[in-house]
C-alpha positions in Angstrom: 5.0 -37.9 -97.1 8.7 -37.6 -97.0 9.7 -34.1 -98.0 13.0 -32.3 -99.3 13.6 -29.1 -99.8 16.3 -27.3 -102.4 18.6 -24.3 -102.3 19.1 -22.6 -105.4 22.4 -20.4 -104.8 23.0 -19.1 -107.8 21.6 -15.7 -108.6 19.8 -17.2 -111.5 16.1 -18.1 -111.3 17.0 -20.8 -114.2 20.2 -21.2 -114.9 22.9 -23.7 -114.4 22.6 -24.7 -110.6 18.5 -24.5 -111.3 18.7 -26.5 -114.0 20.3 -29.6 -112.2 18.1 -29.1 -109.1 15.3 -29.8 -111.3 16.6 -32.7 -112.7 16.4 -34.1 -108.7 12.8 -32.8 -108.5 11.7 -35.0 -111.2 12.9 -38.2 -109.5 11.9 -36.6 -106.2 8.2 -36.8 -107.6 8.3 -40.1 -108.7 9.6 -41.8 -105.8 6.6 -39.9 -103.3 9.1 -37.4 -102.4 7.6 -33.8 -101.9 9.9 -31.4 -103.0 10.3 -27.5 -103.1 13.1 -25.4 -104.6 13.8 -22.3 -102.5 15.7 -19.1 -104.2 18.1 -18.2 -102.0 21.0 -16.7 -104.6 19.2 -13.6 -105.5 18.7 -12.3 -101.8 20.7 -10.0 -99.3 21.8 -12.3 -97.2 24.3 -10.6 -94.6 26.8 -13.1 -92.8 26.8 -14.3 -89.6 27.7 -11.3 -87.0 28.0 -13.8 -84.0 25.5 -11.8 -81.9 23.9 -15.1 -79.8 21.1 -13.3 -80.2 19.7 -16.7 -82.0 20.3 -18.8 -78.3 18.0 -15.7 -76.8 15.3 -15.7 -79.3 15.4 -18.9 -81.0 15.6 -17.3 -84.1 18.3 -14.8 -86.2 18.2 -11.5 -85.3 18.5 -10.5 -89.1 14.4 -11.3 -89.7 15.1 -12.6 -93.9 14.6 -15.7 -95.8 17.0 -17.4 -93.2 14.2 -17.5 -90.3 11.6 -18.1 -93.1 13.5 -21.4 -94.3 14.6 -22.6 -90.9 10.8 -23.8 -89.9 10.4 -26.0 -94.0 14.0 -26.9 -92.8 13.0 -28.7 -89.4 10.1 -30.2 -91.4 11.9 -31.4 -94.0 13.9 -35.4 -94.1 16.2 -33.9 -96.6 17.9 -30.8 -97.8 19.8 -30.1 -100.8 22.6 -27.2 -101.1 23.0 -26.1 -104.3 25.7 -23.3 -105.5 27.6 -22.4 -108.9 31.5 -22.2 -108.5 33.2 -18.7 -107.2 36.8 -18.3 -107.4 36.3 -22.6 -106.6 34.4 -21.8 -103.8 30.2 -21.6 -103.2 28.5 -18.4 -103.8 29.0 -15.9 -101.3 25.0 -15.3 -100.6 24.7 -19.4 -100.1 27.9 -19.7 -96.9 26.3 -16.6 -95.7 22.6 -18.4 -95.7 24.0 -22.1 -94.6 25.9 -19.9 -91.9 23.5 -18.8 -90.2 20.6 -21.0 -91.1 22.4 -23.6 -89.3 23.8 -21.8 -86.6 20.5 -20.3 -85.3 18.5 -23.5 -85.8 18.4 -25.3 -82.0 16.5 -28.2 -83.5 18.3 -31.6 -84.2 19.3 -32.0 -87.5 20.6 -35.9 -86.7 19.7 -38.3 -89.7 18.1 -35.5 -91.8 19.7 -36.4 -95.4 22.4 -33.7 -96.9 23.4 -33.4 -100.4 25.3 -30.6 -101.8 25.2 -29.9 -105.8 27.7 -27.7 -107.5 28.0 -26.6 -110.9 30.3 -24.6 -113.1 31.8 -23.7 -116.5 34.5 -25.8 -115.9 36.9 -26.0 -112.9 36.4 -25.7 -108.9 33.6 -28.0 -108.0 35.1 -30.4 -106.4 36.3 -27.8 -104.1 32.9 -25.7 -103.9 31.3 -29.6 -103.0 33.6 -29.7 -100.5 33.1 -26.8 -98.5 28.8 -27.2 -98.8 29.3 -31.0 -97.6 31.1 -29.3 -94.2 27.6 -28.5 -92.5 26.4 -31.6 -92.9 29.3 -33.4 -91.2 29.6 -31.6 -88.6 25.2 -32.0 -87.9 25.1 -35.5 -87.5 23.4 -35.8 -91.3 24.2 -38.4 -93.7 25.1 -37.4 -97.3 23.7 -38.7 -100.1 26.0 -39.6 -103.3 26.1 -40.5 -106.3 27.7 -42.2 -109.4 29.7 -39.5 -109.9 30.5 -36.1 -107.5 27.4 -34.3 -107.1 28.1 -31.6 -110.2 27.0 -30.2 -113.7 29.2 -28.6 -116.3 28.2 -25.3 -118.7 28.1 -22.1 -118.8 24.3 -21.9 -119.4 21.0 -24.0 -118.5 21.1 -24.6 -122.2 25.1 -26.1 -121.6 24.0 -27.9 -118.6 20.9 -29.9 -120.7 23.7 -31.3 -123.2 25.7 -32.7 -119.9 24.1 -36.1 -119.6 26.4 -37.4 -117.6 25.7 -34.0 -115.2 22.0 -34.6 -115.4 22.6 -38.7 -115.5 24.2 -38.1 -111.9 21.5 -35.7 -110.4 18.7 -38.3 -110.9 20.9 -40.7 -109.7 21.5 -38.6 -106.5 17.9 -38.0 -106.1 16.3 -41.6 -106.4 19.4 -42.6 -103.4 18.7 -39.8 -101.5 15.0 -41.0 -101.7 16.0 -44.4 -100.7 18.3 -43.2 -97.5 15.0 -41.1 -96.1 12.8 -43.8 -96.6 15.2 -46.5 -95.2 16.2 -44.6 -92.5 12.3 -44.0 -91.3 11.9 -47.2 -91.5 14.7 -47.8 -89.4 13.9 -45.6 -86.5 10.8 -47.5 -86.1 12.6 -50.9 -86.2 15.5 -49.9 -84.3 14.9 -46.9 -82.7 17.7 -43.7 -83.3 21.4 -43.8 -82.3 22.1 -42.2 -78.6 24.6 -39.6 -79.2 26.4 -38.0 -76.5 27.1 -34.1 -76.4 28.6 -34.1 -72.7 32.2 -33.0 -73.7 32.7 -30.0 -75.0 37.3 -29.2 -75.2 37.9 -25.3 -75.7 41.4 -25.3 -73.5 40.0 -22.5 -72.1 43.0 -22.4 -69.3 45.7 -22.9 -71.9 46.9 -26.4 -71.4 
């Protein structure tokens, strides 16, 4: 079975950002999806220290929910980021998770299915959606969209339930991001995956 799992970022068990995660996870269960919401906002999470110590060990040095994530996270087809808006910008406890989650993870992440949910009172998502959707890009993962950008509006889970258009474009997120795992398993049977070359790495190292 196809699994996803999902990052709440906010420091609310069931607010806002939970409430629209939940939305997916109803679609996710009807299309044969397994799906798990992970807490993440309401955790010390210290930033990346840029140690290496993850190239050595194969894990962070900082032993938290990062290292206990990064094994459902190499299991998983899909994973979805979500965070409520900060000065238009995620939550600092999610960068400092995705930062290091994806940093001390060696395993390929190539064709694993990204999506990044935001949600706020009222301005800066577009900006906060931005900034999630970087790790993605630069991993090789394809992002899932919707009918509208990937975001809810209130300043409570009771606000978010009256956003139908919010909630309208979660489940919309969820049933494509359902399709794109399922479609491309199916393809890596049929076709086989991409190649990918890693060869070249350009630091101008010598200054030129």
């Amino acid at each position: 079975m196809a699994k996803v799992i999902l990052l709440n970022g906010s420091p609310k068990a069931n607010g806002c950002t939970a409430t629209a995660l939940q939305e997916m996870v109803s679609v996710f269960e009807a299309e044969g999806v397994e799906a798990e919401i992970i807490h993440v906002g309401n955790k010390a999470i210290r930033g990346c220290v840029a140690c290496g110590k993850c190239k050595e060990l194969g894990k962070c040095v900082f032993d938290d929910l990062v290292n206990e994530v990064a094994p459902k996270f190499e299991e998983a087809d899909g994973i979805v980021v979500g965070s409520p808006v900060y000065y238009a910008s995620p939550n600092g406890t999610i960068l400092s998770f995705m930062d290091r989650l994806f940093y001390s993870t060696s395993f390929s992440k190539h064709l694993k299915v990204g999506a990044a949910v935001v949600s706020a009172r009222r301005g800066g998502n577009t900006a906060t959606f931005d900034v999630l959707n970087k790790y993605f890009s630069i991993s090789g993962m394809p992002i899932a969209t919707s009918t509208y950008w990937n975001q809810v509006h209130g300043f409570s889970a009771e606000d978010v339930k009256k956003d139908l258009e919010g909630l309208q474009t979660m489940r919309n997120l969820a049933r494509n991001m359902a399709f794109m795992i399922k479609a491309f398993d199916d393809a890596k049977d049929k076709y086989g995956e991409p190649v990918f070359e890693r060869g070249s790495f350009t630091s101008f190292a010598d200054g030129k």
